[in-house]
C-alpha positions in Angstrom: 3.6 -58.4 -75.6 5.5 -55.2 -76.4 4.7 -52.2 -74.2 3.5 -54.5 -71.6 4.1 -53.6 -67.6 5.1 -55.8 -65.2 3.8 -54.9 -61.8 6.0 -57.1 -58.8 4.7 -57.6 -55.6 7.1 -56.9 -52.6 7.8 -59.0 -49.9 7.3 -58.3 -46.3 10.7 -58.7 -45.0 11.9 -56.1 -48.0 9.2 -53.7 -46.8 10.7 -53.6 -43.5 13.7 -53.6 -44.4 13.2 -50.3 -46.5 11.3 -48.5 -43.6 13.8 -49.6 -41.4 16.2 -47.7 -43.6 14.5 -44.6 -44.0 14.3 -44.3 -39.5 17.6 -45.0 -39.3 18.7 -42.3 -41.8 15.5 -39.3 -40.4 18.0 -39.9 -36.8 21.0 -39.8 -38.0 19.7 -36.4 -40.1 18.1 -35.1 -36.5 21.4 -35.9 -34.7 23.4 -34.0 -37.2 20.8 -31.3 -36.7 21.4 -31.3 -32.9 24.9 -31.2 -33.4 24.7 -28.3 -35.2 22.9 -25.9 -32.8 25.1 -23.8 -30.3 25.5 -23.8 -27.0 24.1 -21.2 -25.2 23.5 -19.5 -22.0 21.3 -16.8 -20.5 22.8 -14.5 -17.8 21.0 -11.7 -16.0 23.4 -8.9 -14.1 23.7 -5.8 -12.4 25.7 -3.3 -12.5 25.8 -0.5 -9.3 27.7 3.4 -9.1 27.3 5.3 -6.6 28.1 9.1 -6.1 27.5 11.9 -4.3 24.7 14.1 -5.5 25.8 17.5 -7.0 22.3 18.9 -7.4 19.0 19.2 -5.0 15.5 20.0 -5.6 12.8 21.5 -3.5 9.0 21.5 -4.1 7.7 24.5 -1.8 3.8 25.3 -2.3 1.9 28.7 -0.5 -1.5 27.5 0.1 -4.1 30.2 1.5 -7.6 29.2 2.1 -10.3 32.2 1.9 -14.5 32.6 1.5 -13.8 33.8 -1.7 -11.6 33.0 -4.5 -10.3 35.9 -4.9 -9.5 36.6 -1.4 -7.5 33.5 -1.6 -5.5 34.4 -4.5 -4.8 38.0 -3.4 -3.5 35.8 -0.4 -1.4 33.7 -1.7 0.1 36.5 -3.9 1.7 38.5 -1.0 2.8 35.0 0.1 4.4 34.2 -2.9 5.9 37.3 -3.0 7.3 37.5 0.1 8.8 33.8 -0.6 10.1 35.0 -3.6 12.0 37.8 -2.6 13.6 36.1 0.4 14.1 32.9 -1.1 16.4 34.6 -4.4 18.6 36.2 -1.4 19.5 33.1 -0.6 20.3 31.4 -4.0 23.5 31.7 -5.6 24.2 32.6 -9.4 23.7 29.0 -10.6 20.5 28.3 -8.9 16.8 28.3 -10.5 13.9 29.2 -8.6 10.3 28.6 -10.9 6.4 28.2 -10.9 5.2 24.5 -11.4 2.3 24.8 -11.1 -1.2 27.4 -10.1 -4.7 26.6 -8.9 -7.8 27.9 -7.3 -9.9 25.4 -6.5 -13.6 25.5 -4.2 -13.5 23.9 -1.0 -16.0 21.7 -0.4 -18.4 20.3 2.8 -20.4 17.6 3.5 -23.8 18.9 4.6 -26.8 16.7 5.5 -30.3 17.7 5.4 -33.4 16.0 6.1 -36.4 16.3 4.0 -39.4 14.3 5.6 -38.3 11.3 6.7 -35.1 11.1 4.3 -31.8 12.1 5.0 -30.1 13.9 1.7 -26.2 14.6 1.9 -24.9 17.3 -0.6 -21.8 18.6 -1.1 -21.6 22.4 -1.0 -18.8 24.8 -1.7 -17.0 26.1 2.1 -14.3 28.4 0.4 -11.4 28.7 -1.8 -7.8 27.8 -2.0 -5.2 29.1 -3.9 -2.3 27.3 -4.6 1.2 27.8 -5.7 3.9 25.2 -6.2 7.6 26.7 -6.8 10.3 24.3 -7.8 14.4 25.3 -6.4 16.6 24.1 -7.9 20.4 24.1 -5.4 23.8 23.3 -7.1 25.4 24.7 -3.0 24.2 21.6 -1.3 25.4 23.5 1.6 22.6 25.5 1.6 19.3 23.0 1.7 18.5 23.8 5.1 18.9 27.6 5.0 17.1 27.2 1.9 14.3 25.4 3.4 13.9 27.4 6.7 14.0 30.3 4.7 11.1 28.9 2.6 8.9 28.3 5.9 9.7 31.4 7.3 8.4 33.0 4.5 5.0 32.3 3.3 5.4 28.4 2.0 3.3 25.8 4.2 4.3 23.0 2.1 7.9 21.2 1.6 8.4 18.2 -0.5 12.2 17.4 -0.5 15.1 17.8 -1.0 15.4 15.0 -3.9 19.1 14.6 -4.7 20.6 13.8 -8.0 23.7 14.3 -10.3 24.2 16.7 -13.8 26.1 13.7 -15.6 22.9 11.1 -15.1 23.8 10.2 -18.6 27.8 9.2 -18.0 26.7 7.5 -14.8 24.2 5.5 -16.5 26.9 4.0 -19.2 28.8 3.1 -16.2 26.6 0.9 -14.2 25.3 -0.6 -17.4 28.9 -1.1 -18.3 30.1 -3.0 -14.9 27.0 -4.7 -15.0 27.9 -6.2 -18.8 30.9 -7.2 -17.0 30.1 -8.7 -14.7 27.9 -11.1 -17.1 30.8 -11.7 -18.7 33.0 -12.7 -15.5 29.7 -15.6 -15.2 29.2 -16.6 -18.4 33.5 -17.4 -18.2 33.2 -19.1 -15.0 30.2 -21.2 -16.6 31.5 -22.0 -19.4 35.3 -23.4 -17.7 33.2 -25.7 -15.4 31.3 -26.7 -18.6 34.8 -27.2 -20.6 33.9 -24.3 -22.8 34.4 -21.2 -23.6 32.8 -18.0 -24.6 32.4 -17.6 -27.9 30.4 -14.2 -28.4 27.5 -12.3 -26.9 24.5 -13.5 -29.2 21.7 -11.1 -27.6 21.3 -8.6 -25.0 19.1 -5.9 -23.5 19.1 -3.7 -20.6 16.9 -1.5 -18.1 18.4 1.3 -16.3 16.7 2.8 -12.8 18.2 5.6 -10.4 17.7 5.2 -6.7 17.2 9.0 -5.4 18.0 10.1 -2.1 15.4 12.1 -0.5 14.5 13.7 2.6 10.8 14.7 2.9 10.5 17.5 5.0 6.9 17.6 7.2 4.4 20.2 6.1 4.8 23.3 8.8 3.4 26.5 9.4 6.1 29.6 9.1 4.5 30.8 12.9 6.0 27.1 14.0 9.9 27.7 12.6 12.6 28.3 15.5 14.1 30.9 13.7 17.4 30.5 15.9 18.3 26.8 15.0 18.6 25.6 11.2 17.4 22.7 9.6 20.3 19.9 9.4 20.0 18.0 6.5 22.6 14.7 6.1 23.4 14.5 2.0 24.3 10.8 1.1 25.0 8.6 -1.9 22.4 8.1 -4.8 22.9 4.8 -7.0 22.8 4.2 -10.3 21.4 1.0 -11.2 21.3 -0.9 -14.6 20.0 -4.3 -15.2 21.1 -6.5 -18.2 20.4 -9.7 -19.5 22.7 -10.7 -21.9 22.8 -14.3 -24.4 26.4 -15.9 -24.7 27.2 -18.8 -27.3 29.7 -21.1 -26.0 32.0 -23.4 -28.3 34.3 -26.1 -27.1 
């Protein structure tokens, strides 16, 4: 019969036979994938400068506490004053003397009163302060601890610093994240020899940078409590520059 369609029927054996086949040949493609991919390796480094500071920073606030608020501010005026035109004696043509920041704020007191057989605790206004933060800003590191004697003896009450850093942050940061890419490298080398390998190329990288600042915190004073007969010594060290990379390498035989 023309046009007819013969259907065959396939044995077993044959059947496994054919799936046997198509395994065989989904590993070998899976191997040959495999054998494809690179060989990689993931390092993490640092990288460390260190230099001498070339700049220093002081945080000097005049605080003067009064019934009223304007009391207080007409205060801390003439202190600020005073500072002012002592502390700019003192300062040499390259060094900046400025106003962070200015506040008067109420003082408050805990007061407890008893109404019947409850106790009520209310917060009620004591006085004033006035503040004033100056920031100074030394390129003479010689000069931190006439510069902060100076500061206490006239009118500031509150030192934070010195906090040391450097004018070329931004060359000393390409350095330590440079020596620290190095330094990847120098693993990555010495992995890839005990491996039998060799560095190929740097497939991926990122880094963090963070500076270590040298600081010495002076203790908040009164200018009555300054021995105007012996200065302040203050010990200038190293700050470090720190950057931290983590880098990709691909390695080929």
């Amino acid at each position: 019969m023309r046009g007819a369609i013969k259907v065959f029927s396939m044995k077993p054996w044959f059947s496994l036979l054919a799936l046997a086949i198509i395994l065989a040949g989904s590993s070998l493609a899976g191997a040959a994938d495999m054998a494809t991919q690179p060989t990689i390796v993931e390092l993490e480094s640092e990288g460390l400068v260190q230099v001498k500071p070339d700049k220093a920073t002081f945080n000097f606030t005049v605080n003067t506490d009064a019934a009223q608020a304007q009391e207080a501010s007409q205060a801390n005026a003439k202190q600020a004053e005073a500072f002012l035109a002592a502390i700019k004696k003192v300062l040499g043509p390259d060094d900046k003397v400025k106003t962070l920041q200015y506040q008067v704020l109420p003082i408050f007191r805990r007061v407890e009163k008893t109404q019947g057989k409850e106790k009520i605790r209310t917060d009620e206004i004591a006085g004033y302060r006035a503040s004033h933060r100056f920031e100074v800003e030394l390129r003479d590191l010689g000069k931190i601890g006439q510069v902060a004697d100076t500061a206490l003896k006239n009118g500031i009450n509150e030192v934070q610093g010195p906090y040391f850093s450097h004018t070329q942050e931004e060359e000393l940061q390409k350095q330590a994240v440079v020596k620290a890419l190095e330094r990847a490298r120098q693993l990555a080398d010495a992995l890839a020899q005990a491996a039998g390998l060799k560095v190929k190329r740097i497939t991926k990288m990122s880094t963090t940078h963070a500076i270590r600042p040298r600081f010495m915190a002076a203790p908040n004073a009164a200018p009555m409590a300054v021995d105007r007969t012996v200065e302040t010594p203050i010990e200038v060290g190293e700050i470090t520059h720190q950057a931290r990379l983590a880098v990709t390498f691909e390695l080929t035989p």
